[in-house]
C-alpha positions as CSV (number, residue, x, y, z in Angstrom):
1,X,30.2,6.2,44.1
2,X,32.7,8.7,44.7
3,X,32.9,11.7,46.4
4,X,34.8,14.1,43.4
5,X,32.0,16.0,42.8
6,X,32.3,17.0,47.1
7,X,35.3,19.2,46.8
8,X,35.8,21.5,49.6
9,X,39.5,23.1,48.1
10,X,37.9,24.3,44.6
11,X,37.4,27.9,45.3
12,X,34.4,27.8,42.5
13,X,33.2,24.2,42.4
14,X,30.2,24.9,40.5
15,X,30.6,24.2,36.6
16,X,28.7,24.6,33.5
17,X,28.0,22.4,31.4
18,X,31.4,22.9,29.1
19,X,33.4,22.3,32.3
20,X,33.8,26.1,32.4
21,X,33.6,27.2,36.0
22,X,30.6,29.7,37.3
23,X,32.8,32.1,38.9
24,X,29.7,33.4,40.3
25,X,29.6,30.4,42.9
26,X,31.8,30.1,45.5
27,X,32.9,28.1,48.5
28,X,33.1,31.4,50.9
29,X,35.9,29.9,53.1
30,X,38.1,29.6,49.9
31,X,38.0,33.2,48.7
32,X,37.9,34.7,52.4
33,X,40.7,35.1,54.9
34,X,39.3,37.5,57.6
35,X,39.8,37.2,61.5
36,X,36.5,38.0,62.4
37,X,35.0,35.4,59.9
38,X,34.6,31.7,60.4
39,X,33.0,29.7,57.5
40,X,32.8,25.7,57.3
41,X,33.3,23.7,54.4
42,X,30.7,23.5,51.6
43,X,29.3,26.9,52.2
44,X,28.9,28.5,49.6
45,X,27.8,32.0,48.0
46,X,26.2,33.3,44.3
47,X,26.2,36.4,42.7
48,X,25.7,37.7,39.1
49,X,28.0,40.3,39.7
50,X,30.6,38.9,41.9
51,X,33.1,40.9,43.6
52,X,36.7,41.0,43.9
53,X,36.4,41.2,47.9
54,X,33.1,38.5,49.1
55,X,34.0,39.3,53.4
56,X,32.7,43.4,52.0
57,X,30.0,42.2,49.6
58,X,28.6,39.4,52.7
59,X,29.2,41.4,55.9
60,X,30.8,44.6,55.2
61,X,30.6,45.7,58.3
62,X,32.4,43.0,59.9
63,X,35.9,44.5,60.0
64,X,39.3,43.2,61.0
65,X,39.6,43.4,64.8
66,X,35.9,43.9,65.8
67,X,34.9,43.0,68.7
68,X,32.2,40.5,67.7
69,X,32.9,37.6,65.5
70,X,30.6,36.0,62.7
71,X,30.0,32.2,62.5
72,X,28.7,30.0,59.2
73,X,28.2,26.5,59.4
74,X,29.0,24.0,56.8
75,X,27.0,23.0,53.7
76,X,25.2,26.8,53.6
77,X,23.9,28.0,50.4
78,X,23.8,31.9,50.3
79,X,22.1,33.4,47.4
80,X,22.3,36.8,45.4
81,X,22.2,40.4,47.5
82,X,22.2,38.7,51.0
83,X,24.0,40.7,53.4
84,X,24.9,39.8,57.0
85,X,24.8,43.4,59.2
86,X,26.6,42.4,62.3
87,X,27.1,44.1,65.7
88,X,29.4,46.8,64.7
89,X,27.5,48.3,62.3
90,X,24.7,49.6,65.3
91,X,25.6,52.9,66.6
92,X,25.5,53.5,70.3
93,X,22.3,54.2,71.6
94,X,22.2,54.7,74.9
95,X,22.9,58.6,74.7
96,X,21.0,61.6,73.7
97,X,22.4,61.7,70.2
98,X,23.0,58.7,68.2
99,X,25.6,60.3,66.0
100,X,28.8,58.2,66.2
101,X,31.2,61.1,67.1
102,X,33.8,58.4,67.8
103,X,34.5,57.4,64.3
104,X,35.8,61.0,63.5
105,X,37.4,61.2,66.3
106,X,39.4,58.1,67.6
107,X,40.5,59.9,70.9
108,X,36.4,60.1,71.7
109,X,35.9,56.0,71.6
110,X,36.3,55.9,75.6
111,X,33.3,58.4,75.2
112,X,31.3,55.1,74.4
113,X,33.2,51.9,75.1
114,X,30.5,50.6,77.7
115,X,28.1,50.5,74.9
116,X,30.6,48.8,72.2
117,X,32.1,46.3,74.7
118,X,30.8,42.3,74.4
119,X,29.0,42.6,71.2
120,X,27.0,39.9,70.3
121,X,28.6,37.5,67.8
122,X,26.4,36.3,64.7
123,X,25.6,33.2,64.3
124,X,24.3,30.9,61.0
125,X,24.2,27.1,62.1
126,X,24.9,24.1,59.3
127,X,22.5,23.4,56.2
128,X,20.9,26.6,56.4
129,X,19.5,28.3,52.7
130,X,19.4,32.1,52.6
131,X,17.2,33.4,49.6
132,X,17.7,36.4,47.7
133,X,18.4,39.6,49.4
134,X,17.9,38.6,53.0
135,X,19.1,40.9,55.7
136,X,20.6,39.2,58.9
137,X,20.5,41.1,61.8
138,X,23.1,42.1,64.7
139,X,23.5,39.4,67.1
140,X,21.0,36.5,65.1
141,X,21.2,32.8,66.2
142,X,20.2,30.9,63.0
143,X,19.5,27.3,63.9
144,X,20.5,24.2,61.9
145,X,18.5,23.3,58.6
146,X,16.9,26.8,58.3
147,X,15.5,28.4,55.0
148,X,15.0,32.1,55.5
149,X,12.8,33.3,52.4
150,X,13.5,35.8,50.0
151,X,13.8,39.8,51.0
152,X,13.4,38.5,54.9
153,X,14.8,40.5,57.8
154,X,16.0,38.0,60.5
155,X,17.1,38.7,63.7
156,X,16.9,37.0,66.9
157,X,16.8,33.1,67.3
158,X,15.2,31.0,64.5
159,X,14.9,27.4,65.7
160,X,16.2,24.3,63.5
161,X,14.5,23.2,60.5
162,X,12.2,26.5,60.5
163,X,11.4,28.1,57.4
164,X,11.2,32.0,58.0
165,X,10.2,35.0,55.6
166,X,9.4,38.4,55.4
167,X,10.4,41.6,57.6
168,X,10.1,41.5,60.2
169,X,10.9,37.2,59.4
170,X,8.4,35.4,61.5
171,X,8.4,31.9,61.5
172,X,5.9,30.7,58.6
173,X,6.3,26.5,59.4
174,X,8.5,24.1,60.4
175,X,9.8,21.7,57.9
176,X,10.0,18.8,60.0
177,X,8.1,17.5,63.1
178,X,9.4,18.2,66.6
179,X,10.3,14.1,66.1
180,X,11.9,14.1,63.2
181,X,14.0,16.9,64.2
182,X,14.8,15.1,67.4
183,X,15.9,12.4,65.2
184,X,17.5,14.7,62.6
185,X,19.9,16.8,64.8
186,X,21.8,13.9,66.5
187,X,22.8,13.0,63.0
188,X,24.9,15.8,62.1
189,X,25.1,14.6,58.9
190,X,26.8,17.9,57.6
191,X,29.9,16.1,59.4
192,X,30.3,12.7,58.2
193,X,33.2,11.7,56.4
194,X,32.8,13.0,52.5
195,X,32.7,9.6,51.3
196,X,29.7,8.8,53.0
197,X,27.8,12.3,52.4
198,X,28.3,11.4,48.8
199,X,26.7,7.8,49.6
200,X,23.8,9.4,51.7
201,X,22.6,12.4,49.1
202,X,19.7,10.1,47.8
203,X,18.7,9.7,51.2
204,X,18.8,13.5,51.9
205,X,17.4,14.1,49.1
206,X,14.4,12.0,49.8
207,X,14.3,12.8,53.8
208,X,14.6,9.0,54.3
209,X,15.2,9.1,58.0
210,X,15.8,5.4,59.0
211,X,18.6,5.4,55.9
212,X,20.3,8.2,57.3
213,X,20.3,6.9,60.7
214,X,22.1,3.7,58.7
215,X,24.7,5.9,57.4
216,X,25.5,7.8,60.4
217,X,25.6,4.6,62.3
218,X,28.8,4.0,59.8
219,X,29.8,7.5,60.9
220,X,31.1,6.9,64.3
């Protein structure tokens, strides 16, 4: 088996059935080149209306030179309307009026630099499926293996291999047991060599545990 159909450089690797690519598919870390953005390989985002500029459309508030950063893992899958709001988009808070006077006004920034200073950075772990038009929130820590449901509102930490919804997203259940997910996380599969991932997707496919141990034992 080979691993062509794993090809991290194609900008739009999905294609139709004509060999036409969807040019509503992308690998995000091909078609964005932002400072404040760091994207793995495989990751990958849909749209039926894609747009010329996918760091605005994802997180637009996310802009060159922030002080927070925003972190995707590898192997993602980020459907239709999701939007990632990170830290810069809050207004401070800590005053009487929450107006941001500073934006008018660039001179009035030292007015509230203690309250934009060491903004949290936003964090989406490996493996992790975001359904349609799910909000991430300032500041969330989104664990390894995670599906967040359609419409949810996450913020806050969402442990590995949970499966979240609604708004505010609570956890609904967990899609492994607290052993298999002590077995799963060592693996790291979302790293082996591409080769191999290609050789283990029947395995992943099926949640065959002892196989994947057997691949990842190859791994090292």
């Amino acid at each position: 088996m080979t691993a062509s159909f794993l090809d991290a450089a194609q900008p739009h690797p999905m294609h139709f059935a004509d060999g036409t690519p969807n040019r509503g598919l992308v690998h995000l870390n091909r078609v964005i080149d932002h400072p404040n953005i760091r994207i793995g390989d495989f990751t990958y985002a849909s749209s039926f209306d894609p747009p010329d500029d996918w760091a605005v459309r994802l997180a637009p508030y996310t802009y060159p030179g922030a002080p927070e950063m925003l972190h995707i893992g590898r192997f993602c899958q980020i459907a239709d309307g999701v939007r990632i709001i990170t830290a810069s988009a809050n207004h401070p808070m800590a005053g009487v009026s929450t107006y941001p006077f500073a934006i008018f006004d660039h001179a009035r920034v030292g007015d509230y630099i203690d309250q934009i200073s060491g903004l949290p950075d936003t964090v989406i772990g490996h493996d992790v499926w975001i359904g349609d038009g799910a909000r991430v929130l300032p500041g969330a820590r989104i664990g390894n293996g995670v599906i967040i449901g359609a419409g949810a509102v996450v913020g806050g930490c969402v442990p590995d291999y949970a499966i979240v919804a609604g708004n505010p997203a609570r956890v609904i259940r967990m899609r492994f047991d607290d052993a298999i997910i002590a077995r799963l996380l060592p693996l790291a599969w979302w790293n082996w060599p591409v080769p191999l991932i290609a050789k283990a997707t029947g395995a992943l496919a099926r949640a065959d545990i002892a196989a994947l141990e057997e691949f990842a034992a190859k791994a090292v």
